[in-house]
C-alpha positions in Angstrom: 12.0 5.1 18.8 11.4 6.4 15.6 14.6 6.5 14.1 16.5 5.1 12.9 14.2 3.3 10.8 14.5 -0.5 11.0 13.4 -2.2 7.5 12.4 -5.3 9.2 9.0 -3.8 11.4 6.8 -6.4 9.2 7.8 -9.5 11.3 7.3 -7.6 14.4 3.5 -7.7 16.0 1.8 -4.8 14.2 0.0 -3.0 17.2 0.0 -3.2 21.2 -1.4 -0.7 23.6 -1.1 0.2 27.0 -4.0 2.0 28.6 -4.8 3.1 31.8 -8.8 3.9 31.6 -11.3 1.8 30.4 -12.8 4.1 28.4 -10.1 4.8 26.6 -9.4 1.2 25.8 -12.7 0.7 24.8 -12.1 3.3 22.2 -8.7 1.3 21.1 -10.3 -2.3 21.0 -13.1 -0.9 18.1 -9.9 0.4 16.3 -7.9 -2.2 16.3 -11.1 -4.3 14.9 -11.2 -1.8 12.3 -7.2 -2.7 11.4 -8.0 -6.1 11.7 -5.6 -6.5 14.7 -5.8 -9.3 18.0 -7.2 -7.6 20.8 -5.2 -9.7 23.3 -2.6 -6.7 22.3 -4.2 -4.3 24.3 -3.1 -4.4 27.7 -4.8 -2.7 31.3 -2.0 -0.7 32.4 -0.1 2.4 31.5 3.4 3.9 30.3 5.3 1.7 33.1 3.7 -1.5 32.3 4.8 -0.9 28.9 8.4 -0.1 30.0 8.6 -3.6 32.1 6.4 -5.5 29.3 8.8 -3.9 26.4 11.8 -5.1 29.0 11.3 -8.8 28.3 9.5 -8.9 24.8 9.9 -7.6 21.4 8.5 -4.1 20.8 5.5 -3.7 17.7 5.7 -2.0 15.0 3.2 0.4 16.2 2.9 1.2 20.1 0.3 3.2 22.2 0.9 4.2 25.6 -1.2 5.8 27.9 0.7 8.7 30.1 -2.7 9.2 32.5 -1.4 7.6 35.3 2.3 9.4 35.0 3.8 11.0 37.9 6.5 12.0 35.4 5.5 11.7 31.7 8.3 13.0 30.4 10.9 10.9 32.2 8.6 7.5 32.0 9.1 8.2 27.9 12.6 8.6 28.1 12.3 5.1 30.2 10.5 3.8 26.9 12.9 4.4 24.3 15.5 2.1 26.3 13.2 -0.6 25.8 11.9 0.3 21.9 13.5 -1.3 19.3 14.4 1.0 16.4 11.3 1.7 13.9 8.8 1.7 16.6 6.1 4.3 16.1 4.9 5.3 19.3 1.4 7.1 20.2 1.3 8.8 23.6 -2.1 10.0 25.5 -3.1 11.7 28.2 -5.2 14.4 29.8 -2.1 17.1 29.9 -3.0 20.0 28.0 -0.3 21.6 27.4 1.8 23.4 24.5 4.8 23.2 25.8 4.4 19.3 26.8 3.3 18.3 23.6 6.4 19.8 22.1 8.4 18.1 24.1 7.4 15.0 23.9 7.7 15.2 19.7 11.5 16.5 20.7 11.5 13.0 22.3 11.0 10.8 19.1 7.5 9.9 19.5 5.3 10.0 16.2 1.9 11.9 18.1 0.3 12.9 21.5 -3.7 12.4 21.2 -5.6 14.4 24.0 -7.9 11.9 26.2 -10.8 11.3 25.7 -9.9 11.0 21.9 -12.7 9.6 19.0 -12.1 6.6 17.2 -11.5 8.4 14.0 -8.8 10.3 16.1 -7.0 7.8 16.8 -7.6 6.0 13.1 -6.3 8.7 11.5 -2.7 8.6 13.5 -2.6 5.2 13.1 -3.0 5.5 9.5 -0.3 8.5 9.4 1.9 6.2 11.5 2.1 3.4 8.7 2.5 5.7 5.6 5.7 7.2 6.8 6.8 3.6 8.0 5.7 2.7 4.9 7.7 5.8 3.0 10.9 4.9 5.3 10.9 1.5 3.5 10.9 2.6 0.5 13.5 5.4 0.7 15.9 2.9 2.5 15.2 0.1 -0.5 15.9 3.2 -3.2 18.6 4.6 -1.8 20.1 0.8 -2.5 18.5 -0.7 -5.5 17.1 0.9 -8.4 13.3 -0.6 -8.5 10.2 0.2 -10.5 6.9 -0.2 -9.3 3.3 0.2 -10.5 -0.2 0.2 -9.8 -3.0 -0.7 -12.2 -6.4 0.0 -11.1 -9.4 -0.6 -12.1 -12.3 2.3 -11.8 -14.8 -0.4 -12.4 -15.3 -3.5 -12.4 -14.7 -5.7 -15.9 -13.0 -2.7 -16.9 -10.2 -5.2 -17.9 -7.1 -3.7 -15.1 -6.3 -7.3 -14.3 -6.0 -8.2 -18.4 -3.8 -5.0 -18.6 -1.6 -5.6 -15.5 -0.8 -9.4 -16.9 0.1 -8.2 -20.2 2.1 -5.3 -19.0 4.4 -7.2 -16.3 4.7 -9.5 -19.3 6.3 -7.1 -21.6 8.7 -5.4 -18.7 9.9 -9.5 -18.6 10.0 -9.1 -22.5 12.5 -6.4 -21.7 14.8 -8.5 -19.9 14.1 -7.0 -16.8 12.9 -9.5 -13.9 9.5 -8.4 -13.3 6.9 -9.4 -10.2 3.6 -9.4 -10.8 1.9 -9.2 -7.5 -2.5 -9.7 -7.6 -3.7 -8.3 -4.4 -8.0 -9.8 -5.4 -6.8 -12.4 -3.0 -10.3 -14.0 -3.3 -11.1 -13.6 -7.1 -7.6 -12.4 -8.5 -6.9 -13.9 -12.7 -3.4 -13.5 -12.9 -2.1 -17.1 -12.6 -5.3 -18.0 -14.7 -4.7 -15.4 -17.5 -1.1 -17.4 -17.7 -2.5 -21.1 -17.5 -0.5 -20.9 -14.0 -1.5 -22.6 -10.6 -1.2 -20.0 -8.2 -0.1 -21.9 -5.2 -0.5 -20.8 -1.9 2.0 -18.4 -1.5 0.2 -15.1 -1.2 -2.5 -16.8 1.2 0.2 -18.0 3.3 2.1 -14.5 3.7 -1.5 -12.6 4.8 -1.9 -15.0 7.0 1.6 -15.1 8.2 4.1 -11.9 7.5 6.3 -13.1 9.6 7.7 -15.8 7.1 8.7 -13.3 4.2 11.4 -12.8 3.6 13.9 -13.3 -0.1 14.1 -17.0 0.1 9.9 -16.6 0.9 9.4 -14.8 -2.5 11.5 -17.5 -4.5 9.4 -20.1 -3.4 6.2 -18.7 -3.7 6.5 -16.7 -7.1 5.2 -18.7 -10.1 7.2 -18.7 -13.1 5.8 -18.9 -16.9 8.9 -18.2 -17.9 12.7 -16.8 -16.3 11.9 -13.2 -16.1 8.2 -13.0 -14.9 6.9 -14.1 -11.6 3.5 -14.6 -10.5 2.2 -14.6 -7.2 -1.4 -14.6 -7.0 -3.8 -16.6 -4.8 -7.8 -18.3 -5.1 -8.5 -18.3 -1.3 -11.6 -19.9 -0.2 -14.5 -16.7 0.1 -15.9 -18.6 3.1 -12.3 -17.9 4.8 -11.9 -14.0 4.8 -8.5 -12.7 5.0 -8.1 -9.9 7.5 -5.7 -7.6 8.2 -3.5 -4.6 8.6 -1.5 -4.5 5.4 1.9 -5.6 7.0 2.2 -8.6 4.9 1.2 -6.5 1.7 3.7 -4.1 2.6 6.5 -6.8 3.6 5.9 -8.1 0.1 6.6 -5.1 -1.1 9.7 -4.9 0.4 10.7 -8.3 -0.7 10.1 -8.3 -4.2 11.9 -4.7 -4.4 14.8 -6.7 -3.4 14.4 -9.8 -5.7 13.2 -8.3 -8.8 14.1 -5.1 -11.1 10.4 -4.1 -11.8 6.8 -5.1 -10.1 3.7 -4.6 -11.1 0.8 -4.5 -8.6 -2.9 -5.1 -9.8 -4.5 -3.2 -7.3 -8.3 -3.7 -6.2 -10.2 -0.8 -5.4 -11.4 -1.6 -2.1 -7.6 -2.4 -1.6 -6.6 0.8 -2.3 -8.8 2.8 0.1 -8.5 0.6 3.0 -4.7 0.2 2.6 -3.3 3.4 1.2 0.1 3.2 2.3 0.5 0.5 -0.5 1.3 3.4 -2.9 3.6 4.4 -0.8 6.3 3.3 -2.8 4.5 3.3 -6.4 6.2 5.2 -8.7 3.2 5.4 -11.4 -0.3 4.3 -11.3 -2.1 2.9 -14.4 -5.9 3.8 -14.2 -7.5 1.8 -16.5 -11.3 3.1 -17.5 -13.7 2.8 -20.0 -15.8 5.3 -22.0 -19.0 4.6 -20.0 -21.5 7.3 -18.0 -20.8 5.2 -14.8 -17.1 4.8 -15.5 -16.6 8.8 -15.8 -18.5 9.1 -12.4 -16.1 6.9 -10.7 -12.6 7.7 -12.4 -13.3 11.5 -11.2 -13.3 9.5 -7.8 -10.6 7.6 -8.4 -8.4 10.5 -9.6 -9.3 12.4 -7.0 -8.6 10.1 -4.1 -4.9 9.7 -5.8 -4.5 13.5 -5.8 -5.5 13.3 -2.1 -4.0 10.5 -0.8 -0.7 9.9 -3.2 0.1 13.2 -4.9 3.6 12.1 -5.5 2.3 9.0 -7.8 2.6 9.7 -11.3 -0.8 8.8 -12.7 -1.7 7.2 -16.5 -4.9 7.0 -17.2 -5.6 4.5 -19.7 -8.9 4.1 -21.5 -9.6 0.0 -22.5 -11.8 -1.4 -24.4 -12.9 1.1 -26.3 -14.9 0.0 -29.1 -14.8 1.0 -33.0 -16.0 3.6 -35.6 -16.8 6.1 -32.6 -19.8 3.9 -31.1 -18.4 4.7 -27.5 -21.2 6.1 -25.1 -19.4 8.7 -23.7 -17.0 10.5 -26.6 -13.2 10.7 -26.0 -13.3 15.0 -25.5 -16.4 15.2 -23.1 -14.9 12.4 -21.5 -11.6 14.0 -20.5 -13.3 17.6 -20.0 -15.3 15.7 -17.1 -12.2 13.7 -15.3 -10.2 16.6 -15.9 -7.3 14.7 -16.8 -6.2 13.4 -20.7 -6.4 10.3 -21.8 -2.8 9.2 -22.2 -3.7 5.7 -24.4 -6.2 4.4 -25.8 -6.5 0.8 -26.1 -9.0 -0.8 -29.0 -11.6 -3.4 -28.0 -11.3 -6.8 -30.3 -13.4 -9.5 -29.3 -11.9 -12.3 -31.1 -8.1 -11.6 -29.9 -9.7 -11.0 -26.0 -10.9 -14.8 -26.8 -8.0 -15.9 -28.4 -6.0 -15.1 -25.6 -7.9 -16.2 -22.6 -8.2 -19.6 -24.5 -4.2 -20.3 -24.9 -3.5 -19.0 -22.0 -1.2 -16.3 -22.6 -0.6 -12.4 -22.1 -3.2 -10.1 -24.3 0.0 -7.9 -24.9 1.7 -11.4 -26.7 -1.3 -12.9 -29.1 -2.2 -9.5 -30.5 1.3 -8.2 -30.6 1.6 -6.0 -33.9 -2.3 -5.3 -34.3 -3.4 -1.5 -32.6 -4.1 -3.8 -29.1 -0.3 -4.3 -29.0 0.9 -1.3 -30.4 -1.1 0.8 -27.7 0.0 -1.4 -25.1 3.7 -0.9 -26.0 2.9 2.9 -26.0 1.7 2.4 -22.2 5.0 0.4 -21.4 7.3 2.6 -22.6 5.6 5.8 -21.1 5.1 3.4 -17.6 9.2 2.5 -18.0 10.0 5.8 -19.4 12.9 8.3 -17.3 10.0 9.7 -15.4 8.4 6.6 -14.1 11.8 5.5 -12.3 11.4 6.9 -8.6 13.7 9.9 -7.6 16.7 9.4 -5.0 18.2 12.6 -4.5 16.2 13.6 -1.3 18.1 11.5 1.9 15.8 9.5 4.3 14.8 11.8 6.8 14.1 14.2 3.5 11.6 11.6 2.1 9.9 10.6 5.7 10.0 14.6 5.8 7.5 15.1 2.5 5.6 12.2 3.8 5.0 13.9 6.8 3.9 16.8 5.6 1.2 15.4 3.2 -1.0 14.2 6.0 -4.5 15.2 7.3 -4.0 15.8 10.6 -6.7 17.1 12.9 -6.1 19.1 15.3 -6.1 16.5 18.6 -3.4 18.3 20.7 -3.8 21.5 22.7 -3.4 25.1 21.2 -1.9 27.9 21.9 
C-alpha cells in the first residue's frame, strides 16, 4: 500500500472512507470539509466493503478504513493491499487496544491506526502527516532523476512587495539560461502575469479545479511565455467563485514543472502556506521577504518560526525590501534582527520612481533598475538563492528521505500504550 511510491497519486480521487459507525463518520465528513474534499467519498460500511469497492474501482490517494466490524483485522488488511494500488496511504481504526496489534498492522504497510472514538484534530493531523511524506516521496523520486531547483518567496505582510521580488527573481534565473517556472499560487489576486504585461489565461484555474488534467503537455499549454526561458502561470479567478481544495493540484503542479523546467519559483501566499504545508515539501530555499516595520517584526518572528516547525529542512533567506534611505526606517536594521533572531541576508533599497518605472512598461523590477543598488542587491539574492547550497541534496535513497520526513512529524499519541 504504501510502497512503492507511485508518482502519479494526484490524478487519483484524493480521499475515500469506509466507516462502520455513524459517529465515527460524522467525525470524518467535518474533516473532509475542512480538506475541501466531496463527501459522496465517505461510504457506510467497513474494511470489506472497501475490499469489494477497491475490487472494481481505482484506489485514492488517501484511504480510511474502519476495522470495527472485523472478525479478523489483520487478515481483512492483508485482503486490502490486493486491491490498493501502489502509493495509497491507508488509515485504519478501531476499538482494539492493543500494543502488539498496532505494531502489526504498521509491519503491514499501513501509514496509522487511530483509536475510536478519535477527535477531529486526530484524525486532521494524520491526514496532514499522510500528504507530507506523499508529498516528500515525490520529490525524492523527481531528484533522484532530474536535478531541479525550487523556491518559495513569502511575504510576512502584505504590500511587503514578495510578488515584485518573486517576478524579478524567476526573471533573472531565465536571464541565466536556465528554464525557469514561475508558479503564483494568489489564485484570486495573484500580479505575476500583470507585473509582465502577460494575460494569464486560465491555466492555473483550470488545474485547481481539475488535477486530473496535468500532466507535461498540460504545463506547455498553460505556462505563459514573455520570453523562451520564463514561464508564467498565474490566474485572476472570479472572488465570487472560491477555489477549494486539498492541494493535490498544487502539488501535481509541482511535480510537473520539476519535469519541464530547470528551476521554479513559487510566490507563496501566507494563508497558502499554513493551510497547505506540504507545498515546501520539495522547496529547497525559502525567500522571506519583510520590511523594517513594528508589525512586520511581530509577524516574521511568526513566520520563521512556523518554517522552523513545519519545514526545518528548507533553507531560509530572509530578505528585507523596501527599506527606505538615510536610516529613516522605523525599526533599525540591529534591533531588528536581535528580535527575529535571524540576520538579514540582503537588503534591498526602496526607489520610488524605478518601482513606477517598472510597473508602467511592464517588466521585471530586477530588469529596469539593473545596475542601480535595487539590482545589485537583487543579484546578491539570486546568486545566494542559486548558490551550491540552495540545490537540494540526493545522496539519501527514497525510503531514506520518506524516513526524515517521517520522523519530523507531530504526532499525538492516538494509539494504545504500553
Amino acid at each position: 500500500m504504501n510502497a512503492p511510491f507511485h508518482p502519479r497519486t494526484g490524478t487519483r480521487d484524493p480521499f475515500s472512507a469506509f466507516m462502520s459507525d455513524l459517529d465515527s463518520e460524522d467525525v470524518v465528513r467535518a474533516t473532509a470539509l475542512s480538506f475541501g474534499w466531496p463527501l459522496e467519498r465517505i461510504h457506510n460500511g467497513g474494511v470489506n466493503y472497501a475490499v469489494q469497492s477497491l475490487a472494481v474501482s481505482q484506489s485514492p490517494s488517501i484511504l480510511l478504513v474502519d476495522l470495527g466490524d472485523s472478525s479478523d483485522p489483520l487478515e481483512d488488511i492483508n485482503g486490502l493491499a490486493e486491491v490498493c494500488e501502489p502509493g495509497t496511504m491507508v488509515i485504519a481504526c478501531g476499538r482494539i487496544n492493543d500494543v502488539r496489534f498496532y505494531r502489526d498492522l504498521l509491519a503491514s504497510g499501513i501509514h496509522d491506526y487511530l483509536l475510536k472514538p478519535f477527535t477531529q484534530e486526530q484524525l486532521h493531523e494524520c491526514i496532514a502527516g499522510a500528504q507530507t511524506i506523499q508529498a516528500g516521496a515525490r520529490a525524492a523520486e523527481a531528484a533522484s532523476a532530474t536535478p531541479h531547483l525550487m523556491t518559495a518567496v513569502i511575504g510576512v505582510r502584505g504590500g511587503s512587495g514578495c510578488s515584485t521580488l518573486a517576478v524579478s527573481l524567476a526573471w533573472l534565473m531565465s536571464e541565466r539560461d536556465k528554464s525557469t517556472a514561475l508558479l503564483d499560487l494568489d489564485v484570486h489576486f495573484g500580479t505575476a502575469a500583470l507585473a509582465l504585461d502577460l494575460e494569464p489565461g486560465r491555466g492555473l484555474t483550470d488545474a485547481i479545479e481539475n488535477p486530473s488534467r496535468i500532466d507535461g503537455l498540460f504545463i506547455e499549454r498553460a505556462l505563459v511565455r514573455p520570453n523562451d526561458m520564463l514561464g508564467v502561470l498565474s490566474a485572476e479567478a472570479p472572488i465570487s467563485q472560491p477555489l477549494t481544495g486539498d492541494g493535490t493540484a498544487f502539488l501535481q503542479l509541482q511535480d510537473e514543472l520539476r519535469a519541464a523546467v530547470a528551476c521554479s519559483v513559487v510566490d507563496l501566499p501566507r494563508h497558502m502556506l499554513v493551510q497547505h504545508p506540504a507545498l515546501l515539501g520539495d522547496v529547497a530555499t525559502a525567500v522571506v521577504v519583510t520590511e523594517l516595520t513594528l508589525a512586520a517584526t511581530r509577524d516574521t518572528i511568526r513566520i520563521l518560526s512556523w518554517l522552523k516547525a513545519n519545514a526545518p529542512a528548507t533553507r531560509v533567506l530572509l530578505v528585507a525590501n523596501k527599506v527606505p534611505v538615510l536610516g529613516q526606517e522605523e525599526v533599525v536594521r540591529r534591533e531588528f534582527e536581535s528580535s527575529v533572531e535571524h540576520k538579514i541576508d540582503v537588503v534591498i533599497p526602496y526607489d520610488a520612481k524605478l518601482a513606477s518605472q517598472s510597473a508602467k512598461v511592464g517588466k521585471p523590477l530586477a530588469e529596469v533598475a539593473k545596475g542601480s543598488k535595487i539590482g545589485l542587491a537583487m543579484t546578491e539574492l539570486v546568486e545566494q538563492v542559486m548558490g551550491e547550497e540552495g540545490v537540494l541534496k540526493k545522496s539519501k535513497s527514497l525510503l531514506g528521505r520518506i524516513a526524515d520526513v517521517r520522523s519530523l512529524l507531530p504526532r499525538k499519541s492516538t494509539a494504545p500504550a504500553d
